[in-house]
C-alpha positions as CSV (number, residue, x, y, z in Angstrom):
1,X,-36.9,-7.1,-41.0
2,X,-34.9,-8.9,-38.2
3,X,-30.7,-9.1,-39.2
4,X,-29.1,-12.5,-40.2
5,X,-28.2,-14.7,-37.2
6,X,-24.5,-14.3,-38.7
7,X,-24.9,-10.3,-38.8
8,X,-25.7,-10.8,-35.5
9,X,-23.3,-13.1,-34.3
10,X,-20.6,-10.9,-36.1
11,X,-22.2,-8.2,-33.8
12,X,-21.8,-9.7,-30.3
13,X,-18.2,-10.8,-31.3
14,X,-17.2,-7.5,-32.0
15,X,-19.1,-6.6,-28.5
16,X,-17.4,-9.1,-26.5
17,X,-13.6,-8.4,-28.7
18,X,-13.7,-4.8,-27.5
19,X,-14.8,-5.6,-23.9
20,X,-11.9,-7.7,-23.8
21,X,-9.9,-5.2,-25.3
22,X,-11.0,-2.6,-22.8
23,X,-10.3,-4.9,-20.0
24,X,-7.2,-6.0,-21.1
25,X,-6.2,-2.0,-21.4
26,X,-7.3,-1.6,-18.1
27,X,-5.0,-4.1,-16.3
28,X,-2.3,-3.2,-18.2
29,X,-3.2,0.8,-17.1
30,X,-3.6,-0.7,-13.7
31,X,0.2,-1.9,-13.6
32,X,1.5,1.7,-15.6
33,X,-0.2,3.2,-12.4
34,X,1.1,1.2,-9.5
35,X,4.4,1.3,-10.5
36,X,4.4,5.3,-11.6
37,X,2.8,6.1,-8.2
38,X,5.2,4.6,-6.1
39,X,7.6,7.3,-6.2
40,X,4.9,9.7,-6.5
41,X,3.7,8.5,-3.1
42,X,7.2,7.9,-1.7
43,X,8.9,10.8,-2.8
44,X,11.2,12.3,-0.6
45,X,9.5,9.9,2.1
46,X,12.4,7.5,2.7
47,X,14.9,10.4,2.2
48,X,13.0,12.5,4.6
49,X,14.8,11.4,7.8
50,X,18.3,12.3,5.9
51,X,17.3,15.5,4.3
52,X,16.5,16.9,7.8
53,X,19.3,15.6,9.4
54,X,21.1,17.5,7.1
55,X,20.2,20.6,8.4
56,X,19.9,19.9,11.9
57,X,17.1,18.2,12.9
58,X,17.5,15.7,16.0
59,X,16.0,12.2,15.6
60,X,13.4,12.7,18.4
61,X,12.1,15.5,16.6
62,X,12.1,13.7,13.1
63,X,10.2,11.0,14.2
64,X,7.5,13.3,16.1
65,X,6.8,15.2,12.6
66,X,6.6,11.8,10.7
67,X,4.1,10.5,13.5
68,X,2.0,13.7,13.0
69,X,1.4,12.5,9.3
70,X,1.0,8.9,10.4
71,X,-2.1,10.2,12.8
72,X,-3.6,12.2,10.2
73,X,-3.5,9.8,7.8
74,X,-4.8,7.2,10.2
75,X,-7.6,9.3,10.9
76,X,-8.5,10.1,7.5
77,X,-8.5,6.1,6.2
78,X,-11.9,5.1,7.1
79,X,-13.8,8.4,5.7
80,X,-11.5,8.1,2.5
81,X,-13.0,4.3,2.0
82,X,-16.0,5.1,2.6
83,X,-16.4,7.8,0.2
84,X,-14.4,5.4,-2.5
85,X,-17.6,2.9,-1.8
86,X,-20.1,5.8,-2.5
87,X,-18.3,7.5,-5.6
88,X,-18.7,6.5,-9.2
89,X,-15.4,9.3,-10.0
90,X,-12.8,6.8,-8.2
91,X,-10.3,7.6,-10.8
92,X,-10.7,11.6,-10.2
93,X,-9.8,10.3,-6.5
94,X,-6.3,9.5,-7.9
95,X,-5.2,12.2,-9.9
96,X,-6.4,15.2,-7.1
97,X,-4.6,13.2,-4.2
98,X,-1.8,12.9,-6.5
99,X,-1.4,16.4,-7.2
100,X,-1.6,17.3,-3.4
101,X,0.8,14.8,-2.4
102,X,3.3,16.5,-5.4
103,X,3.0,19.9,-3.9
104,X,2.9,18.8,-0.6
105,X,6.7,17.5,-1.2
106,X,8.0,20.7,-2.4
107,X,6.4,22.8,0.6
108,X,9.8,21.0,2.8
109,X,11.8,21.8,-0.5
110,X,10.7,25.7,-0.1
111,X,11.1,25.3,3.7
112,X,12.3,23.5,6.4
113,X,10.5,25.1,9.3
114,X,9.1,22.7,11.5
115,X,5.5,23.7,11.2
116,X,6.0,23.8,7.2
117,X,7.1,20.2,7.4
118,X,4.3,19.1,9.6
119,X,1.8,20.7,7.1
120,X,3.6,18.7,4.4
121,X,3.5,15.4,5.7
122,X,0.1,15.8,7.1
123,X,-1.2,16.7,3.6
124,X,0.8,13.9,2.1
125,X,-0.8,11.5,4.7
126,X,-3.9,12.7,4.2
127,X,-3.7,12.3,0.1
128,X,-2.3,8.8,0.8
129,X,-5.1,7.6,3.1
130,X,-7.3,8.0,-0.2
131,X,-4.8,6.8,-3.3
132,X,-4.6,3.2,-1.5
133,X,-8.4,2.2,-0.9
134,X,-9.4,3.9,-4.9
135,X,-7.1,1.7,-6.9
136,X,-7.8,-1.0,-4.7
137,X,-11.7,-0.5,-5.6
138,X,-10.9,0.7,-9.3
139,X,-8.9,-2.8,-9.9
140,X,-11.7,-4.7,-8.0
141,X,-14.3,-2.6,-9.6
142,X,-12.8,-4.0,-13.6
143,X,-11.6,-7.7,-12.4
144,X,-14.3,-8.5,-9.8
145,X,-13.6,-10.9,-6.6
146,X,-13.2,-14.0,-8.5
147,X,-9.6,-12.0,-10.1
148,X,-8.5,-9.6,-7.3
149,X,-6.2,-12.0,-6.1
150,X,-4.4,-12.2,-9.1
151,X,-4.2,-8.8,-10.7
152,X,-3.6,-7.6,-7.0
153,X,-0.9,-9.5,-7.1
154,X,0.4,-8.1,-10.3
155,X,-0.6,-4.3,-8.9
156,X,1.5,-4.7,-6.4
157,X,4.9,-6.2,-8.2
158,X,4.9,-3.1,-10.5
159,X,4.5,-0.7,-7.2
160,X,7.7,-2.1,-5.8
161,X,9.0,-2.1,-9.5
162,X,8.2,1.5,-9.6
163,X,9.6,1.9,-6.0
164,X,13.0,0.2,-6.8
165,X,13.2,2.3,-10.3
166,X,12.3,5.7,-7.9
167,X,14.3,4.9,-5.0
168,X,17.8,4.4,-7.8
169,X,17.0,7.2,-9.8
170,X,16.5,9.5,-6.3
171,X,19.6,8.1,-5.0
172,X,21.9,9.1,-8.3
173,X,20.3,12.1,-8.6
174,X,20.8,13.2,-5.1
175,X,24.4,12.3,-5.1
176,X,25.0,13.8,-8.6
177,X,23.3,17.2,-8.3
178,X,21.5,17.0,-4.4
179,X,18.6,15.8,-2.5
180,X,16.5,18.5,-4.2
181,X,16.5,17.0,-7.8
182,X,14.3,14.1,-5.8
183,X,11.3,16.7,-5.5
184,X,11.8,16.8,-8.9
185,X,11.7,13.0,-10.0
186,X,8.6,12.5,-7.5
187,X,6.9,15.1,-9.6
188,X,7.2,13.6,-12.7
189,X,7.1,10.3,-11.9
190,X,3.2,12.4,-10.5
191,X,3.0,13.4,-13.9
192,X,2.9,9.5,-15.5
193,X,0.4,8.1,-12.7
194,X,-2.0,10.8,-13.6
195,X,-1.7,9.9,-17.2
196,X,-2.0,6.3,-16.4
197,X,-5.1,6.4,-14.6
198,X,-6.6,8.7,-17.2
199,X,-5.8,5.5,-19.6
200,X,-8.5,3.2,-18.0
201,X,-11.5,3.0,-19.6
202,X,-14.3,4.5,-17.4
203,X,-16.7,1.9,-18.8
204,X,-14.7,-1.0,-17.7
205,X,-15.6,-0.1,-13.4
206,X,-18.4,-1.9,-12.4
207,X,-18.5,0.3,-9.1
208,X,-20.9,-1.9,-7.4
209,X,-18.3,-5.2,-7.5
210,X,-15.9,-2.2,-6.3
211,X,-17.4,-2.0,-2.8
212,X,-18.0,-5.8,-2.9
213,X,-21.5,-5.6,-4.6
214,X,-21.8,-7.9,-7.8
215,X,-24.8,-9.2,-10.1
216,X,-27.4,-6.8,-12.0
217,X,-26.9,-3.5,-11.6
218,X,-28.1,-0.3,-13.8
219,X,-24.6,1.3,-14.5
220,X,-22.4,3.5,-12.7
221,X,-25.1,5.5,-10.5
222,X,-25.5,2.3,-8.5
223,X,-22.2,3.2,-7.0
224,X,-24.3,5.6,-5.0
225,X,-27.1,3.3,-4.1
226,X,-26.3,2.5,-0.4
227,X,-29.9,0.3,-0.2
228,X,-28.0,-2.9,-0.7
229,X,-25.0,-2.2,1.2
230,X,-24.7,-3.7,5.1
231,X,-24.3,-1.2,8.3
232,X,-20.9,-0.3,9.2
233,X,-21.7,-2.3,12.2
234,X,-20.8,-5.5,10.0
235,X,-17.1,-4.7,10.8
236,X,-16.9,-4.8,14.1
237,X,-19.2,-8.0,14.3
238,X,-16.4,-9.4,11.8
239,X,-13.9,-11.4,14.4
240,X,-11.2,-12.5,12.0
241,X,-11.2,-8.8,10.9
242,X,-10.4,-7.6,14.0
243,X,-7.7,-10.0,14.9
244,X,-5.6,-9.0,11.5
245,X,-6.2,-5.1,12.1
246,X,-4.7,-5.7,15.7
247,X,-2.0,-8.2,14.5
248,X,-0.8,-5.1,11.8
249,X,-1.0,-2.4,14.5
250,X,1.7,-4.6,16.3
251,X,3.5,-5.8,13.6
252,X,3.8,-1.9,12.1
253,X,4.3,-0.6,15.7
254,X,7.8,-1.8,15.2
255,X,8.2,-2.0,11.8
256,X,7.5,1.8,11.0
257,X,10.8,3.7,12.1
258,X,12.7,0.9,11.1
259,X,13.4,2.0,7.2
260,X,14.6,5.2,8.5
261,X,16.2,4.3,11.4
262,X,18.5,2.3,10.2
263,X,19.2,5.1,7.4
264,X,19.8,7.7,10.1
265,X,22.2,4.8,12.0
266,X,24.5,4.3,8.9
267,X,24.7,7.8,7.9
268,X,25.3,9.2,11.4
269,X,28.0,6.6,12.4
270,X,29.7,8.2,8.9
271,X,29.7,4.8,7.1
272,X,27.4,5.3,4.0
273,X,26.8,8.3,1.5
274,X,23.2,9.7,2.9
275,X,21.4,10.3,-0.8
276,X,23.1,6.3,-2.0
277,X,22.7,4.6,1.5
278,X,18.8,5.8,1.8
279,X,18.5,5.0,-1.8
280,X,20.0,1.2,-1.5
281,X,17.7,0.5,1.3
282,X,14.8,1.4,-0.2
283,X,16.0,-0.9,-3.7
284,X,16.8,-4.1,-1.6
285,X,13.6,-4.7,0.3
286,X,11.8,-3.3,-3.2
287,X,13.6,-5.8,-5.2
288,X,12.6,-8.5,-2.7
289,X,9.0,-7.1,-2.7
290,X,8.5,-7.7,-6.5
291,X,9.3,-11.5,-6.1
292,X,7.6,-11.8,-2.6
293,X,4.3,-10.4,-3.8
294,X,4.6,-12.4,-6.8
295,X,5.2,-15.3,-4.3
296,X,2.2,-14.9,-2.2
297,X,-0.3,-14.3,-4.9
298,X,0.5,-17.7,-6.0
299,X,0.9,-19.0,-2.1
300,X,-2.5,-17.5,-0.7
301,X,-4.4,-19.2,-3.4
302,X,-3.0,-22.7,-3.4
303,X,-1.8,-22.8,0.7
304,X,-4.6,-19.8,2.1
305,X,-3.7,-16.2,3.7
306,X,-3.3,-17.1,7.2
307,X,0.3,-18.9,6.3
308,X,1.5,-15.6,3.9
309,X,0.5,-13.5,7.2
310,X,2.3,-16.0,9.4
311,X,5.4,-15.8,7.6
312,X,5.2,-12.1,7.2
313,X,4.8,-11.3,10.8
314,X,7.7,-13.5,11.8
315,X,10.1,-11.4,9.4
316,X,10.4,-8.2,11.6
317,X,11.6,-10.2,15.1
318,X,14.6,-11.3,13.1
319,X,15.2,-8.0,11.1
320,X,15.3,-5.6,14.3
321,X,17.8,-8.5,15.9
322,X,20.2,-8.0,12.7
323,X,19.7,-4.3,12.9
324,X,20.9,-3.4,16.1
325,X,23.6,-5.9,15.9
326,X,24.9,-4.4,12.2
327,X,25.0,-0.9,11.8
328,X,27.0,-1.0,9.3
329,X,26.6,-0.3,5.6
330,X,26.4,-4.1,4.6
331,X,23.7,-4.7,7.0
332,X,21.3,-3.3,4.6
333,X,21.2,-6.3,2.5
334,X,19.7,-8.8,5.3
335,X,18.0,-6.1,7.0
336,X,15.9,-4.9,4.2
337,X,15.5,-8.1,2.7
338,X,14.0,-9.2,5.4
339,X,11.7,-5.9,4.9
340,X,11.0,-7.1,1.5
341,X,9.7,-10.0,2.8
342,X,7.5,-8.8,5.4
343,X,5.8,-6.3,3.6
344,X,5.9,-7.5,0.1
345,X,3.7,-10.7,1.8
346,X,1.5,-8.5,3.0
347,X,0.9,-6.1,0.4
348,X,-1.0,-9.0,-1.6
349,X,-2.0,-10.6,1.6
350,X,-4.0,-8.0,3.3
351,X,-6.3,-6.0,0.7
352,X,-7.3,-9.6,-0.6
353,X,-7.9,-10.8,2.6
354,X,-10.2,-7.9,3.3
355,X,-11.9,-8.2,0.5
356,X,-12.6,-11.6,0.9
357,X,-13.8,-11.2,4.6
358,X,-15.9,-8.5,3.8
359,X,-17.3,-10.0,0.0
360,X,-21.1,-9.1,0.0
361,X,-21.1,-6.4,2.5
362,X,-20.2,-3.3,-0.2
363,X,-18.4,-2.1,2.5
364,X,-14.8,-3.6,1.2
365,X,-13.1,0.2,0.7
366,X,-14.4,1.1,4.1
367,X,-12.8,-2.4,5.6
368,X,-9.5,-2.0,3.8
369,X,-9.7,1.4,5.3
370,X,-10.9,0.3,9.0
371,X,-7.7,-2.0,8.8
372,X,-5.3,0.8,7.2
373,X,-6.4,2.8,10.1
374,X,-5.9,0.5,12.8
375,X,-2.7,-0.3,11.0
376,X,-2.1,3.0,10.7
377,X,-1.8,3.4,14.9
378,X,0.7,1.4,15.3
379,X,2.8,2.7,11.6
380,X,2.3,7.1,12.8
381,X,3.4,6.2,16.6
382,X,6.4,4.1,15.5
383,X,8.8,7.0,14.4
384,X,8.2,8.8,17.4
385,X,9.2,5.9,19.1
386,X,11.7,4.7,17.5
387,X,13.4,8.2,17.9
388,X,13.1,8.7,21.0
389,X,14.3,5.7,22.0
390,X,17.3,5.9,19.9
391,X,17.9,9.3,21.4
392,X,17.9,7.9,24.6
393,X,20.0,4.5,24.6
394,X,21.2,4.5,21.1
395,X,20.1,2.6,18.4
396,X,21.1,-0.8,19.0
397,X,18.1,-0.9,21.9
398,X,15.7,0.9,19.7
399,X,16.4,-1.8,16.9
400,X,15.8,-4.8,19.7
401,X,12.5,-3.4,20.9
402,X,10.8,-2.1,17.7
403,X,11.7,-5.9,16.4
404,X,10.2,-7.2,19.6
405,X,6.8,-5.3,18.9
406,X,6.2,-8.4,16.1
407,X,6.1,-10.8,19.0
408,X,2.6,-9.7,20.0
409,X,1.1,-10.4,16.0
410,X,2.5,-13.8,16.4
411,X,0.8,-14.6,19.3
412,X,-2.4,-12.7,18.0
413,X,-2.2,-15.2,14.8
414,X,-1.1,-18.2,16.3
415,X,-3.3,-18.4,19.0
416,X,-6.7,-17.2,17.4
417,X,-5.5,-20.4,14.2
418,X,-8.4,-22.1,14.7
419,X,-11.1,-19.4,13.8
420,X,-8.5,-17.4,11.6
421,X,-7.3,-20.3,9.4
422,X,-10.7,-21.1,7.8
423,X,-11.5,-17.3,7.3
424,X,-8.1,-17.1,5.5
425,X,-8.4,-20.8,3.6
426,X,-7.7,-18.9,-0.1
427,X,-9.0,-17.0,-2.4
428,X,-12.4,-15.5,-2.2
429,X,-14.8,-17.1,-4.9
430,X,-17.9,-15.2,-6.2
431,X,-21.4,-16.2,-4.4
432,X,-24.0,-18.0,-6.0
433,X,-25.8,-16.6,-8.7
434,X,-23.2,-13.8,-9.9
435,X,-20.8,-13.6,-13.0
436,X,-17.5,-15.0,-13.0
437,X,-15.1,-12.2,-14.5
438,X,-11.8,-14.1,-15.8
439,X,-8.8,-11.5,-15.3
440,X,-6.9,-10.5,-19.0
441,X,-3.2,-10.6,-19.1
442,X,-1.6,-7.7,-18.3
């Protein structure tokens, strides 16, 4: 005997009411996670420079052991997207990396010995090179292309939410019972991402629109089904890919040491307390993040992602002028505001760009981390730089030249417009023939 037509209408409502709900609870997990592992992926990161100064570490040798993660995270970007595409477990990706970048703090806590703290940040690195690319495929794998943009967007304001929140709470802790208690706070804050991720329904990852693979598809084994999925060749044929990758190697060639530079400047010219100062400039350019990368999710899908890049590039030029003409303790509000600019524009900017470029390919999480690698050159070379050159002409020089490093993106964007511009026009849209996934409030 077949059921009612309203039996079985009252069926496919309740279907589609707890999809909905499970989608909904997924966005709204997806936020609880960005911002909780901000700090867990900061950590001492932006005290780092401070903490060692402390106990007698020169700057050039800072900035080598904060290079030494950059190139082991740079090297680990592309194999960590690559095996995000291939693996159905992307939320298992988050909570190991999470617990190894945890411990990985409190092995310089335990010891300061140089070869302890290049094991530390190369682990941290390492652990970092595969956080980014999974919750970028986890929140594309539950919203699709046709949302990314949006609940990107939205990811990314609560990271610099949770960034601002971390960076405070690290600075009153270190000045009320020592740098030490920030281990502490990065841990738990460890603690809450873990749960977060925990709290998205594994049901709601379609893991082939996570690699950039929508339409039918027979469940969550297809994330393994590499049949469909175009040679890694595709990247390098992909022109407007390259340009960006090369325009963010320049751009984070200067921009890099700056954070900490500027830090270590303050501090050592005895102007600023070293747990408040580190902690104020990290809360300035996050505060400016949250309303920039709400800014250019709205920007890049009415005006395109070649003018959000544009503006962001031409941010650092100005902020290494300011820099090495105020070291003083005011000088963190224009100079990290202007960081807040810069990279709050790109952390919407690039992963949808990527994903746009690359829509089709299911090779996205391999493309975001192809760029985060090339990026990634230019980020783990910068503190060594940056270091050295203060070391050897003082900061005010190290400031102008790191700024002038933005110069080259500029030219790399302006004068490749013409192609870049219509690969940039706005948000991706799905291809014929696949579903249209709306994106729930979160």
């Amino acid at each position: 005997m077949n059921p009612s037509p309203t039996l079985a209408a009252s069926a496919n409502a309740a279907d589609e009411g707890g999809a909905g709900g499970d989608e909904r609870r997924a966005t709204r997990a997806l936020c609880a996670l960005n911002f909780f592992m901000a700090d867990m992926q900061a950590g001492i990161g932006p005290f780092l420079g401070v903490f060692l100064q402390q106990r007698g570490w020169q700057p050039g040798a800072i900035g080598s052991v904060m290079t030494a993660g950059g190139v082991a995270g740079m090297l680990m970007t592309v194999p960590a997207g690559a095996f995000i595409d291939h693996t159905a477990r992307k939320r298992w990706v988050v909570v190991i990396t999470g617990i190894c970048t945890v411990l990985a703090s409190f092995l310089i806590l335990w010891s300061q010995a140089g070869w302890v703290v290049t094991v530390s940040q190369v682990a941290t690195a390492i652990a970092g090179a595969a956080i980014g690319p999974a919750v970028a495929g986890i929140t594309l794998g539950v919203v699709r292309q046709r949302g990314f943009n949006a609940q990107n967007g939205r990811n990314q304001a609560w990271n610099h939410a949770g960034n601002m929140v971390g960076a405070a709470l690290s600075g009153w802790l270190g000045f009320r019972y020592g740098m030490p208690a920030i281990f502490f706070l990065a841990a738990l804050f460890g603690v809450f991402a873990i749960v977060s991720v925990l709290t998205i329904p594994e049901r709601t990852i379609d893991h082939r629109a996570a690699r950039g693979l929508e339409g039918p598809h027979d469940g969550k084994a297809a994330a393994a089904d590499d049949s469909q999925a175009q040679g890694l060749r595709t990247l390098l044929q992909n022109r407007p890919l390259l340009i960006l990758a090369a325009a963010l190697a320049c751009f984070h060639l200067g921009n890099g040491a700056m954070l900490p530079l500027y830090g270590l400047a303050v501090v050592g010219a005895g102007k600023g307390n070293p747990a408040m100062f580190t902690a104020l400039t990290v809360v300035v350019a996050q505060a400016v993040m949250i309303v920039t990368a709400l800014a250019a999710m709205r920007l890049s899908a009415t005006r395109g992602y070649w003018l959000v890049m544009l503006v962001s590039f031409a941010s650092l030029p100005l902020r290494g002028l300011i820099a090495g003409s105020v070291i003083d303790s005011w000088g963190v509000w224009p100079v990290q505001a202007l960081d807040g600019i810069g990279a709050g524009l790109q952390s919407v900017a690039v992963p949808g760009l990527v994903a746009c470029l690359l829509d089709g390919t299911g090779r996205v999480n391999v493309g975001q981390g192809a760029v985060m690698t090339v990026q990634g050159l230019g980020a783990s070379l910068s503190p060594a730089i940056g270091g050295w050159l203060a070391q050897l002409f003082g900061y005010q020089i190290a400031f102008y030249v790191l700024g002038g490093f933005a110069l080259a993106s500029l030219a790399l964007w302006i004068g490749f417009a013409t192609m870049l511009r219509p690969a940039c026009a706005g948000v991706c849209e799905p291809r014929a023939g696949q579903p249209a996934l709306g994106v729930a409030s979160s």
